[in-house]
N, C-alpha and C positions, 0 to 999 in steps of 0.2 A: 968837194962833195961833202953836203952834212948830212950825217948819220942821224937818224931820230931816234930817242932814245926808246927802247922795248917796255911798253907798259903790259900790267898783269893778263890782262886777258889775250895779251900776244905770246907771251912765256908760257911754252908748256915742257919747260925743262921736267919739273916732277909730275908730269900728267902720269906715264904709265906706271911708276911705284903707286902713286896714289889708286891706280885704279886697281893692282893688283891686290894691294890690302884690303880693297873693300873686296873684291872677289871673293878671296880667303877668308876674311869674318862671314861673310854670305853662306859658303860652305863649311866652315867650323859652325855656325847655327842649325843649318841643314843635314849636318851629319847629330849633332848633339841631338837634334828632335830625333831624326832616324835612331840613332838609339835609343835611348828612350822609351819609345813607342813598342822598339824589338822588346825592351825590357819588360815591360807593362805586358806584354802579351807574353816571357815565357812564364814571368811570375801568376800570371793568372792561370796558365797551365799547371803549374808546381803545385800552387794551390788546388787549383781543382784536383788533382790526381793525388794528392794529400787524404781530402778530403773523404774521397772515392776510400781508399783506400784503409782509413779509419770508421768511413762507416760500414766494411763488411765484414769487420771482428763483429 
């Protein structure tokens, strides 16, 4: 019996590591925005209550 040899698009010995990393970078981006964005908005609070805050000396 001859064995045929396994070409690339038959090997999917590293398919799920591979897919798992993209996963991870996917949501390491998606958390990085998510905060972020938390950021931008307490800072814009901060400021505005700052502001507030110096104008009613």
């Amino acid at each position: 019996m001859t064995e045929r040899p396994r070409t690339l698009r038959e090997d999917q010995r590293g398919l799920s590591t591979t897919e798992y990393v993209i996963a991870l970078g996917l949501i390491a981006i998606a958390g990085w925005l998510t905060w972020r964005t938390f950021g931008d908005h307490v800072d814009f609070g901060v400021r505005s209550s700052a502001t507030v805050m110096l104008e009613d000396d």
